[in-house]
C-alpha positions as CSV (number, residue, x, y, z in Angstrom):
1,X,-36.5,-28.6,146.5
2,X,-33.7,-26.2,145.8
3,X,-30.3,-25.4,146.6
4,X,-29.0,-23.8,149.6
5,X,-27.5,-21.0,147.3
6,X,-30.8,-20.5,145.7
7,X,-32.9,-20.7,148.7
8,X,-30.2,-18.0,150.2
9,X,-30.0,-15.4,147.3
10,X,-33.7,-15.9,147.5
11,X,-34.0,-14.5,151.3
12,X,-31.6,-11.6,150.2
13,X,-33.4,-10.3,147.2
14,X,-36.4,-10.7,149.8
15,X,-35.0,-8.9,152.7
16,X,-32.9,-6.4,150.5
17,X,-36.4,-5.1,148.5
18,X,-38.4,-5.1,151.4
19,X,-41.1,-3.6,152.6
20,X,-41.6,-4.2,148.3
21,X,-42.5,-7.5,147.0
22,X,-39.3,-9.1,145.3
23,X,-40.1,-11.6,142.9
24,X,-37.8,-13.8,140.5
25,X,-37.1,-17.1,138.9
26,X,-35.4,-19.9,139.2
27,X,-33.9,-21.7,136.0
28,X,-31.1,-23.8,135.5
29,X,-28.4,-21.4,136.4
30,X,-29.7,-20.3,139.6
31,X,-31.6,-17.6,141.1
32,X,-32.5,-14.5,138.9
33,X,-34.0,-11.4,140.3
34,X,-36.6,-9.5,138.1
35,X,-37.8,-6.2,138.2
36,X,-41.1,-5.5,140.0
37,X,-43.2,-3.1,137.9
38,X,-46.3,-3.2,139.5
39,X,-47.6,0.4,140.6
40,X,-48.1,-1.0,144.1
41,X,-44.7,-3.1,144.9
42,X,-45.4,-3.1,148.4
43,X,-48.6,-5.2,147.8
44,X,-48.3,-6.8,144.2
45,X,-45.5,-7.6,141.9
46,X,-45.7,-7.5,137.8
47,X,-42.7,-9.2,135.9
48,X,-41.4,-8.3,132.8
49,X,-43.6,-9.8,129.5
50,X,-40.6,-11.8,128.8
51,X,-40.6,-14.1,131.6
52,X,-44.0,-15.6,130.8
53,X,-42.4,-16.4,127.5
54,X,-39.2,-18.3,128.9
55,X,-41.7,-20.1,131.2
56,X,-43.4,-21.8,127.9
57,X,-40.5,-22.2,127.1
58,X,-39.6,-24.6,129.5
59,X,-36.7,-22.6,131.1
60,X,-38.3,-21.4,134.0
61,X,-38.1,-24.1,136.9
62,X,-39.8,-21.7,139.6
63,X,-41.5,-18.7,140.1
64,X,-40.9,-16.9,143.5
65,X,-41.9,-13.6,145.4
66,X,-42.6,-12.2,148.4
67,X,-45.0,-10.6,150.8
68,X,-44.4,-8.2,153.8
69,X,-46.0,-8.7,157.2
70,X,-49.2,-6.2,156.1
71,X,-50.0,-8.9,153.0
72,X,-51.3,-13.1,153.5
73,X,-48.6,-15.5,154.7
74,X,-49.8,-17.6,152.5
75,X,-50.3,-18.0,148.3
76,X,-53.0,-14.9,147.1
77,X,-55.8,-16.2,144.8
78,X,-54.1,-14.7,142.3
79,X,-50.7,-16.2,143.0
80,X,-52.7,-19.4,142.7
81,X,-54.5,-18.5,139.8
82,X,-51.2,-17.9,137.7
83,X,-49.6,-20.8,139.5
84,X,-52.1,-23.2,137.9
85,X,-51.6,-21.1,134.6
86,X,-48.3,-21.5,134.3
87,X,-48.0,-25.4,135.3
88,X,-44.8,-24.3,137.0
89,X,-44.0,-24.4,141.2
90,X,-44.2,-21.1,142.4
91,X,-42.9,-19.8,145.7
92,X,-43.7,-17.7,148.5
93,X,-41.0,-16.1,151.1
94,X,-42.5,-14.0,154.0
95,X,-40.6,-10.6,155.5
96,X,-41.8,-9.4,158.8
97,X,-39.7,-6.3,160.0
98,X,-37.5,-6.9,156.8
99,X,-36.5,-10.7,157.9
100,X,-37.0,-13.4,155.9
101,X,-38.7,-16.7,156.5
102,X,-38.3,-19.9,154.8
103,X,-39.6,-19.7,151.4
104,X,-41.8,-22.5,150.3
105,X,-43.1,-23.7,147.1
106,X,-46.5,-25.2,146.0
107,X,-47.7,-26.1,142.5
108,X,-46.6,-28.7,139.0
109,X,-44.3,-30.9,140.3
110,X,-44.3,-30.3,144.0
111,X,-43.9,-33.7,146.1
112,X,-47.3,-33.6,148.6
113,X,-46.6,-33.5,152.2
114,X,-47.3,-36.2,154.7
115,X,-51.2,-36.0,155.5
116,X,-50.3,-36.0,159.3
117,X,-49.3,-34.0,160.9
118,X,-50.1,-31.0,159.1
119,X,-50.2,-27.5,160.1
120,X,-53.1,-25.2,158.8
121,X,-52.2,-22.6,156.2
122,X,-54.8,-21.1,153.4
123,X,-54.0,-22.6,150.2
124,X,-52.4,-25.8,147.9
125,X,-50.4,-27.6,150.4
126,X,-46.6,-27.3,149.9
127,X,-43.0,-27.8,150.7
128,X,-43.6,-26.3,154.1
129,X,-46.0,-29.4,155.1
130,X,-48.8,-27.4,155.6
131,X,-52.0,-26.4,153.9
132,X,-55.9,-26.0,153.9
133,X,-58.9,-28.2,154.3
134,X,-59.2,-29.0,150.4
135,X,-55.6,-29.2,150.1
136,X,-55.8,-32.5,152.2
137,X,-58.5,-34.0,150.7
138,X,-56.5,-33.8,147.4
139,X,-53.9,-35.3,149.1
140,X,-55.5,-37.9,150.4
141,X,-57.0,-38.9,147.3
142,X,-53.7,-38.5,145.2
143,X,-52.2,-40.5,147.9
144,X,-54.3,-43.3,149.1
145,X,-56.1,-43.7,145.7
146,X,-54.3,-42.8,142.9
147,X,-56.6,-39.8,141.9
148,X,-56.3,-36.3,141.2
149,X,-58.4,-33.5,142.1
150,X,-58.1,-30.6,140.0
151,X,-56.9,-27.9,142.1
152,X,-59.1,-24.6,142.1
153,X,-57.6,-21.2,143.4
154,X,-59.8,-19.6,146.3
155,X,-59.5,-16.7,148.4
156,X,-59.0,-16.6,152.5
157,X,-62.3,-15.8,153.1
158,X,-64.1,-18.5,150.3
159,X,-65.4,-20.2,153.0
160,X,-67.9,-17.5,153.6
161,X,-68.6,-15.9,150.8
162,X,-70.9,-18.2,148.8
163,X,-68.5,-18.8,146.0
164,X,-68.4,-22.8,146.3
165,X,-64.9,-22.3,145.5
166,X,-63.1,-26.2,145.6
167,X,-66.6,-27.6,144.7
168,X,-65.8,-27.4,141.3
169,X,-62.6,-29.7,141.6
170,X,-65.0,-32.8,142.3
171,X,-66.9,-32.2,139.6
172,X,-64.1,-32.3,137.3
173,X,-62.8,-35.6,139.0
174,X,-65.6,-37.5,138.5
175,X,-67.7,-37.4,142.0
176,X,-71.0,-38.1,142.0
177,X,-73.2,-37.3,144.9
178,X,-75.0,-40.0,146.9
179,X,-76.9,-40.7,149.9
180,X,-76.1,-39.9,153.6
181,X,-77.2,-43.7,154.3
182,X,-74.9,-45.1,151.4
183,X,-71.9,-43.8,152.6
184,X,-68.7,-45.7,152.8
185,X,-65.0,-45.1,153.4
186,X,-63.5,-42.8,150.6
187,X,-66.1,-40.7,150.1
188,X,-65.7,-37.2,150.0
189,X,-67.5,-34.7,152.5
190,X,-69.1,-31.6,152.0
191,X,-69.7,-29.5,155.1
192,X,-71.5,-26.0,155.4
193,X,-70.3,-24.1,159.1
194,X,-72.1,-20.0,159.1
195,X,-73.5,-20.1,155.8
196,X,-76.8,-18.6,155.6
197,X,-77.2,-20.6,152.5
198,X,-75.8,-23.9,153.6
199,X,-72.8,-23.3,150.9
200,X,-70.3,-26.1,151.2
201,X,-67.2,-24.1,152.5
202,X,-65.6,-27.4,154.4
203,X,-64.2,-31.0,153.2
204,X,-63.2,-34.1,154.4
205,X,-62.9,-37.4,154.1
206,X,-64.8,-40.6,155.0
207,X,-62.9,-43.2,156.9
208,X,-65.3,-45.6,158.0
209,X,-66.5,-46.6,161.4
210,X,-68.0,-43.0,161.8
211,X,-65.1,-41.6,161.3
212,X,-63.8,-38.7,159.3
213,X,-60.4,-36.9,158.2
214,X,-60.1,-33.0,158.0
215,X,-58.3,-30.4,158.7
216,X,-60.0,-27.3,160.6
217,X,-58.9,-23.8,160.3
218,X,-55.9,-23.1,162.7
219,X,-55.8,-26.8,163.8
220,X,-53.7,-29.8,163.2
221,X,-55.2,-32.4,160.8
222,X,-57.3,-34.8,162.5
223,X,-59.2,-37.7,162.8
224,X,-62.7,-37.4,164.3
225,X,-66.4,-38.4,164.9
226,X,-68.6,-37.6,162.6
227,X,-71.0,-37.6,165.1
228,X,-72.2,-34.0,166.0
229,X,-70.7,-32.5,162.7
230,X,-74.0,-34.7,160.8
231,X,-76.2,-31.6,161.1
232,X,-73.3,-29.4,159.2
233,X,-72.8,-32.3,155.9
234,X,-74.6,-31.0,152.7
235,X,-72.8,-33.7,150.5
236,X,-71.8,-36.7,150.2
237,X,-69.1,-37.6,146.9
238,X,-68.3,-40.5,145.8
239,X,-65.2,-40.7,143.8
240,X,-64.7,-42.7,140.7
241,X,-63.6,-45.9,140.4
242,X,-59.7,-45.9,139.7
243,X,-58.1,-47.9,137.3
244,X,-55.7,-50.3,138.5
């Protein structure tokens, strides 16, 4: 998505800050460090005012930071939250023992990954190929259909907590809910796995012949029966019709 250059002087300011979040920006000209003024920097990072302003101004082609082995290794739901406030990519680099990964970016303008295979990471999918269970079915859709989910930021732990988090996404699409017995392939699917409250906290896809796409927590994406997972669906979407 980047330059080598730029994905390199992003590593150093990474490794060179740690165990402190670094955080920057990418613009035209390359890589630019900014100052961390959060009163935490091992555990959040607070830019200068002025970069939100050269962001609307269109200058700002990436925002990027980074998190030490004691934070997520994947985008916060604040880090998403601003991410879809900005409309910009943002990216994420992870330091363990003050070594730098790969940064990867998610976000505006980010190409979507290949829906298989996929590794499992929390979060909007992204230039490292991998993301979460809502984060396919987005895909999918945008892929295979032509239509956008709005994306929705949610914490690790969403899928317990009652919040409904991604639900909110279909209703801003368009879905409409309808009957187990009229489902065909393309409609979405709304699981509910330890909720006391049956909360939808899983999606996937309707293939057809029994079939479903999803992507479980620490698993690849796959392709399975729906079979035994009929006592866990609380919803079944269908998506609007997409013009041609």
């Amino acid at each position: 998505m980047f330059s080598a250059d730029i994905i390199a002087a992003i590593k150093a300011d990474a490794a060179t800050r740690y165990p402190k979040e670094s955080c920057g920006i990418v613009t035209a000209r390359g890589y630019e460090p900014q100052p961390n003024l959060s009163d935490e920097p091992e555990a959040f990072f607070v830019m200068p005012r002025c970069v939100a302003a050269r962001a609307a101004a269109g200058e700002v082609l990436a925002v990027v930071h980074s998190h030490n082995e004691n934070g997520f290794d994947h985008p916060s739901r604040a880090d998403q939250e601003q991410c879809l406030a900005m409309g910009i990519p943002w990216g994420l680099v992870l330091v363990v023992n003050g070594k730098p990964g790969e940064p990867f970016f998610w976000g505006e303008g980010v190409a979507r990954p290949p829906i298989m295979p996929r590794d499992f990471r929390w979060g909007p999918s992204g230039t490292d190929g991998c993301g979460d269970c809502f984060a396919l079915v987005r895909d999918w859709y945008a892929l295979e259909m032509g239509l956008e989910i709005p994306d929705v930021a949610r914490d690790q732990d969403w899928e317990l907590d009652d919040k409904m988090a991604y639900v909110d996404g279909y209703k801003r699409a368009g879905f409409t809910h309808v009957g187990e017995e009229q489902i065909q392939r393309g409609d979405g699917l709304l699981f509910s796995f330890g909720s006391p409250k049956r909360t939808p906290n899983h999606a996937g896809v309707y293939l057809g012949d029994g079939t479903i796409l999803h992507h479980k927590r620490n698993c690849l994406v796959q392709r399975e029966s729906l079979g035994f997972l009929r006592a866990s669906l609380v919803a079944v979407l269908r998506p609007p019709a997409v013009p041609a």
